[in-house]
C-alpha positions as YAML, in Angstrom:
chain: A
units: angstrom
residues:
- id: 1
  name: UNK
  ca: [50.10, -21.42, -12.38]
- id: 2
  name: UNK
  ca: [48.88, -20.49, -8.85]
- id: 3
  name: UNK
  ca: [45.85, -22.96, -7.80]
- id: 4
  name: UNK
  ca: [44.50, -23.09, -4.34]
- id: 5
  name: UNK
  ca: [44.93, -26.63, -2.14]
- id: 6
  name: UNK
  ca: [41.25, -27.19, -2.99]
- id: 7
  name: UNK
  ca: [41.79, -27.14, -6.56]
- id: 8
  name: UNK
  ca: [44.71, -28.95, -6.71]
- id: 9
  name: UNK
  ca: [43.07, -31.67, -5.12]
- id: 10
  name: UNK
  ca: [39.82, -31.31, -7.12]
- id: 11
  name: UNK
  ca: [42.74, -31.72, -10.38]
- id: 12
  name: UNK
  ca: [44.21, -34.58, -8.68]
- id: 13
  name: UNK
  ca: [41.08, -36.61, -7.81]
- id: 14
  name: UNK
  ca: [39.54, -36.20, -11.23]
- id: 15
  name: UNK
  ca: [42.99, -37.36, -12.83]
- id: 16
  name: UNK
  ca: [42.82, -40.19, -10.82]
- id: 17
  name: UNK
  ca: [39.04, -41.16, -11.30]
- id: 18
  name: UNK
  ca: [39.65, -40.61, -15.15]
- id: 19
  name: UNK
  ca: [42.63, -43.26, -15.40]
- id: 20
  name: UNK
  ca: [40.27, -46.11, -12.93]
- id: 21
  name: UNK
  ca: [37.64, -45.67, -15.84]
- id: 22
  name: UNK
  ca: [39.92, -45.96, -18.80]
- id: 23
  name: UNK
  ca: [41.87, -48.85, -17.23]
- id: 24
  name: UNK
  ca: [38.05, -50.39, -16.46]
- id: 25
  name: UNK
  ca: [37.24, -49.41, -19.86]
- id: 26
  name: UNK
  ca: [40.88, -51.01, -21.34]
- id: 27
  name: UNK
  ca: [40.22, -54.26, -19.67]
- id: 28
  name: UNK
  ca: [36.06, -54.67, -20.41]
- id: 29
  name: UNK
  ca: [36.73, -54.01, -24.08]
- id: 30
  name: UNK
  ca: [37.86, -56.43, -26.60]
- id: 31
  name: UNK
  ca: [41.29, -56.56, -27.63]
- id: 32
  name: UNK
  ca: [40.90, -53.98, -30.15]
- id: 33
  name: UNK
  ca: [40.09, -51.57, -27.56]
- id: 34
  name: UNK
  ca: [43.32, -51.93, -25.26]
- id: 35
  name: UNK
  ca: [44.76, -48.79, -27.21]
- id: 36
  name: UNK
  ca: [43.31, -47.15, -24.42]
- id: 37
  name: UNK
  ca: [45.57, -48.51, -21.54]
- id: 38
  name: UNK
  ca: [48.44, -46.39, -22.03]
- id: 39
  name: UNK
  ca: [46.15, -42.75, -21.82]
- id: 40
  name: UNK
  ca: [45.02, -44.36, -18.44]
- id: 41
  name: UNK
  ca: [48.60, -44.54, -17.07]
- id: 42
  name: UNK
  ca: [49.15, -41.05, -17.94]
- id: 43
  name: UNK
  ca: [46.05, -40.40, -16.55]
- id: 44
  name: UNK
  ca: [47.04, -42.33, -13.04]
- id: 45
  name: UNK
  ca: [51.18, -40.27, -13.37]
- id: 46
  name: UNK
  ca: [49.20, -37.10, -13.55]
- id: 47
  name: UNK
  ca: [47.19, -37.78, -10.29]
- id: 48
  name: UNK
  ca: [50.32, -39.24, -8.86]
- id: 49
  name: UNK
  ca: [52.29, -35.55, -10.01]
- id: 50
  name: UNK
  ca: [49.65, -33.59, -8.76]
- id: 51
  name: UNK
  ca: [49.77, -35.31, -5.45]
- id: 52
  name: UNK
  ca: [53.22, -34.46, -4.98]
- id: 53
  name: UNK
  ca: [53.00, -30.64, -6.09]
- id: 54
  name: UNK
  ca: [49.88, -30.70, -3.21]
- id: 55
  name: UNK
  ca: [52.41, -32.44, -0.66]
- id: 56
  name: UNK
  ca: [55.43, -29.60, -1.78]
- id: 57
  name: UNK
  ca: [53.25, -26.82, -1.61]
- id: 58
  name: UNK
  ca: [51.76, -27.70, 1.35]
- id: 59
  name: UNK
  ca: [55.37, -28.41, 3.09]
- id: 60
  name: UNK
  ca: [56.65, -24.92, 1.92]
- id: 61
  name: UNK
  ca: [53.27, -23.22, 3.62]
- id: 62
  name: UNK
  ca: [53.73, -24.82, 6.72]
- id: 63
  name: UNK
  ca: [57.78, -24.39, 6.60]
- id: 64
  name: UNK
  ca: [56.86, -20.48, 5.59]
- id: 65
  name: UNK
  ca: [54.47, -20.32, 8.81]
- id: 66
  name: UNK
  ca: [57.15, -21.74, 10.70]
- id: 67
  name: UNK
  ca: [59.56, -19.43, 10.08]
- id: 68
  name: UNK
  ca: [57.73, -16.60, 10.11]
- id: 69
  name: UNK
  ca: [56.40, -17.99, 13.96]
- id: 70
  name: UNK
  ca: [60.12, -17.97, 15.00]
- id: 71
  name: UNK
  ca: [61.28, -14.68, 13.57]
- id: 72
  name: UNK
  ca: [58.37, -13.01, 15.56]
- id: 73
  name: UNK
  ca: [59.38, -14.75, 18.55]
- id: 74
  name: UNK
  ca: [62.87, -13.70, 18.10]
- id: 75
  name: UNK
  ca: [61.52, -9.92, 17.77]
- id: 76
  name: UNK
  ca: [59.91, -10.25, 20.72]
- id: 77
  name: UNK
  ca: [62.42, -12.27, 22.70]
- id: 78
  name: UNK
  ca: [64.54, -9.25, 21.87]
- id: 79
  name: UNK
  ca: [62.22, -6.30, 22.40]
- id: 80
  name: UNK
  ca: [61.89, -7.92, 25.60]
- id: 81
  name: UNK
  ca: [65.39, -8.31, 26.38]
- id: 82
  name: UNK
  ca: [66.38, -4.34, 25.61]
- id: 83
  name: UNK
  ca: [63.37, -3.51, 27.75]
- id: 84
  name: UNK
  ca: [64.61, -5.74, 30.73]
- id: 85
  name: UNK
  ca: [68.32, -4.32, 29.85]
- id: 86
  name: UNK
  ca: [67.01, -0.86, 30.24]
- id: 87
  name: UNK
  ca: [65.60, -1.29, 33.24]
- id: 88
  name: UNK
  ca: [68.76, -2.48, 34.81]
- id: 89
  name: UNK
  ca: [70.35, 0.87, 33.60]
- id: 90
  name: UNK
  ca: [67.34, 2.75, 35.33]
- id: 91
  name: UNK
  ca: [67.92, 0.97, 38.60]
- id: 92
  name: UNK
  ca: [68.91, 3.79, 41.16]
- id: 93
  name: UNK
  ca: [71.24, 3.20, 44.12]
- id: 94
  name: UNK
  ca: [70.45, 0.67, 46.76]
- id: 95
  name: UNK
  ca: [70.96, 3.47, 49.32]
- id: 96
  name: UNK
  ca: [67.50, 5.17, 47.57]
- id: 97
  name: UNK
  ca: [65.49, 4.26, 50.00]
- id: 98
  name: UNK
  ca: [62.09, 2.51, 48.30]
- id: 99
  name: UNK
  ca: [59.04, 5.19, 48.61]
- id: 100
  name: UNK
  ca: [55.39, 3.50, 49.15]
- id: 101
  name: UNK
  ca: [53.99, 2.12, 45.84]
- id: 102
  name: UNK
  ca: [50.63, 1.00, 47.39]
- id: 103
  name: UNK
  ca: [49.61, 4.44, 47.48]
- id: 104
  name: UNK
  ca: [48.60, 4.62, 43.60]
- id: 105
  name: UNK
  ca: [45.51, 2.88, 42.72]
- id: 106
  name: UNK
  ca: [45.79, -0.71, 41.84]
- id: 107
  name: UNK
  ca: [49.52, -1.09, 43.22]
- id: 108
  name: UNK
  ca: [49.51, -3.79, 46.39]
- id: 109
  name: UNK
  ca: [52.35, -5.34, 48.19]
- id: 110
  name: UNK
  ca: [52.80, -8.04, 45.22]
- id: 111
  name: UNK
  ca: [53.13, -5.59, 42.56]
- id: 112
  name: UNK
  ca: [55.18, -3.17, 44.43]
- id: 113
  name: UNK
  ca: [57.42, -6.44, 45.16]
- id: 114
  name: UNK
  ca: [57.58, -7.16, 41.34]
- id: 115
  name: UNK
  ca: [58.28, -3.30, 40.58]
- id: 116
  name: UNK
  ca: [61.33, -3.03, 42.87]
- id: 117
  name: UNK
  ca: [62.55, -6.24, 41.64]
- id: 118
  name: UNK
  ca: [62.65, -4.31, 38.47]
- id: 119
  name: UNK
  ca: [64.65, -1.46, 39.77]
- id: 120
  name: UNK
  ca: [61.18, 0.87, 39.81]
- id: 121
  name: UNK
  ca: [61.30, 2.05, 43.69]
- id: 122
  name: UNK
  ca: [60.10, 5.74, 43.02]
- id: 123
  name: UNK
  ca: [57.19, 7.53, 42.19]
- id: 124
  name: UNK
  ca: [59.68, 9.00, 39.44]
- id: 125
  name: UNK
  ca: [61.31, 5.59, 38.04]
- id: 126
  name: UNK
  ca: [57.40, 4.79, 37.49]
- id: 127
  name: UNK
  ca: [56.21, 7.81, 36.33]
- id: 128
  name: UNK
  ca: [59.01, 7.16, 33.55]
- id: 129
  name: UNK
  ca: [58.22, 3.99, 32.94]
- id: 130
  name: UNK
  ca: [55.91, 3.14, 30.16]
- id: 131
  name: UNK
  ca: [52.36, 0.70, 30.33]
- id: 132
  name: UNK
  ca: [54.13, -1.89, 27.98]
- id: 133
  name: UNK
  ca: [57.46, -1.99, 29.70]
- id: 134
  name: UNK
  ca: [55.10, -2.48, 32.74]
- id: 135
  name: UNK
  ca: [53.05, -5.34, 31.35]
- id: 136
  name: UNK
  ca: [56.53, -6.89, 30.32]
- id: 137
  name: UNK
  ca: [57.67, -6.64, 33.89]
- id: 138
  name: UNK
  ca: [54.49, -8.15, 35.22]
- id: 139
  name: UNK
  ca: [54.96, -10.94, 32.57]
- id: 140
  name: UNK
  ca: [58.53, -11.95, 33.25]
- id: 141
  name: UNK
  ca: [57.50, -12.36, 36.86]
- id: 142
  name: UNK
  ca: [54.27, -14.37, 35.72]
- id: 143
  name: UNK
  ca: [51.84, -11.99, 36.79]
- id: 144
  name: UNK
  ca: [48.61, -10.86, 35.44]
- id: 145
  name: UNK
  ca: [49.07, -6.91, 35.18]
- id: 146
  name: UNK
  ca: [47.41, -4.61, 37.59]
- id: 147
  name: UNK
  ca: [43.94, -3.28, 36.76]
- id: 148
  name: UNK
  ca: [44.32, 0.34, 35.55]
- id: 149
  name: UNK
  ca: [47.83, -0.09, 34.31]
- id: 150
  name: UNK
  ca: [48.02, 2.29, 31.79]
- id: 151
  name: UNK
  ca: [47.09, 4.79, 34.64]
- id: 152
  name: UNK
  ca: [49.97, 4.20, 36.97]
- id: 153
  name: UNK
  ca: [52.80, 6.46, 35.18]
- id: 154
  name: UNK
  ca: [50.14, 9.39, 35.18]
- id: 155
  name: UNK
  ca: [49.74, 8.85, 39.34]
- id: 156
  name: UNK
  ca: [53.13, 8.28, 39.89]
- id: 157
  name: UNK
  ca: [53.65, 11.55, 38.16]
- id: 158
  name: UNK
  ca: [51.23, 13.54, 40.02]
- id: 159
  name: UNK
  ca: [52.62, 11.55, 43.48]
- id: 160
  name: UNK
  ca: [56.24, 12.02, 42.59]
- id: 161
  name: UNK
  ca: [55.79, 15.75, 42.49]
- id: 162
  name: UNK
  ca: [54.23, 15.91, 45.86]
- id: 163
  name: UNK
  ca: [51.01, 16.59, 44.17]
- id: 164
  name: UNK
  ca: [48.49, 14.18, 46.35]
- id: 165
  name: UNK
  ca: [45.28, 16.49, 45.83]
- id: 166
  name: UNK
  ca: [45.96, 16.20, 42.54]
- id: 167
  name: UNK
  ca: [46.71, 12.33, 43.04]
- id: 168
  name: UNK
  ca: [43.47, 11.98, 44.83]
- id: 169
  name: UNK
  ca: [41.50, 13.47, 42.17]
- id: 170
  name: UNK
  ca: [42.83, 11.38, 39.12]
- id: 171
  name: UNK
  ca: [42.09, 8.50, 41.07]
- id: 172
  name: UNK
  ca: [38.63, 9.04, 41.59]
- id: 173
  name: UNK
  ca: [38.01, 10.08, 38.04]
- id: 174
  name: UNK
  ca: [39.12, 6.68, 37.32]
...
């Protein structure tokens, strides 16, 4: 049977109430009426049962919400680690020399710091570069992402063909 916490504790509490008034009742009556004193323990080892199935049930919720909480972080922990790992293999050659980030809108020194870190020095490495492997670069280093980012592989694009009319106008359209 598949109760909600709230009525399993409505079940327990009136099991409980129900065995206090028999044992009252047991006691107040004469000693004809003490029949009644065994229903009222049943009465209290029902509310005691019930009790325990809240406490097991409630136990295997929070154990279930536990383990789901640490098999998401593990996903992400390892999305995050293949994203990181690809980026290593993107790096290019330290002799590449770095071209000028700041150019795109919403790239300063800081981020271009935290993109080269990364092994993004070109206009190309970013314009291959997706916005979530970019917010997961800006959150390794602990840095809020750059406003616009889902823009910059689109103007590293147009700047990493040479294209800066182009450039120009995507950035005022945005």
């Amino acid at each position: 049977m598949k109760l909600n916490q709230n009525a399993k504790s409505m079940l327990a509490v009136m099991a409980l109430v129900g065995a206090v008034i028999v044992a009252l009742n047991a006691v107040i009556l004469p000693a004809g009426g003490r029949d009644m004193f065994p229903l009222s323990l049943g009465l209290l080892a029902v509310a005691i049962l019930f009790w325990i199935w809240i406490r097991r049930d409630a136990m295997s919720e929070e154990s279930d919400d536990a383990v789901k909480a640490a098999e998401d972080a593990a996903a992400e922990a390892e999305a995050l680690a293949k994203r990181r790992e690809v980026r290593r293999d993107v790096q290019p050659a330290a002799s590449v020399e770095p071209e000028d980030l700041t150019k795109l809108k919403g790239i300063a020194a800081g981020y271009q710091r935290i993109l080269n870190d990364a092994g993004i020095r070109t206009y190309a490495a970013l314009a291959g570069t997706s916005a979530d492997e970019l917010r997961a670069i800006f959150s390794a280093a602990s840095r809020a992402a750059p406003v616009g980012l889902e823009t910059l592989p689109r103007q590293a694009e147009l700047a990493a063909k040479g294209d800066w009319e182009g450039l120009q106008a995507f950035q005022d359209s945005i």
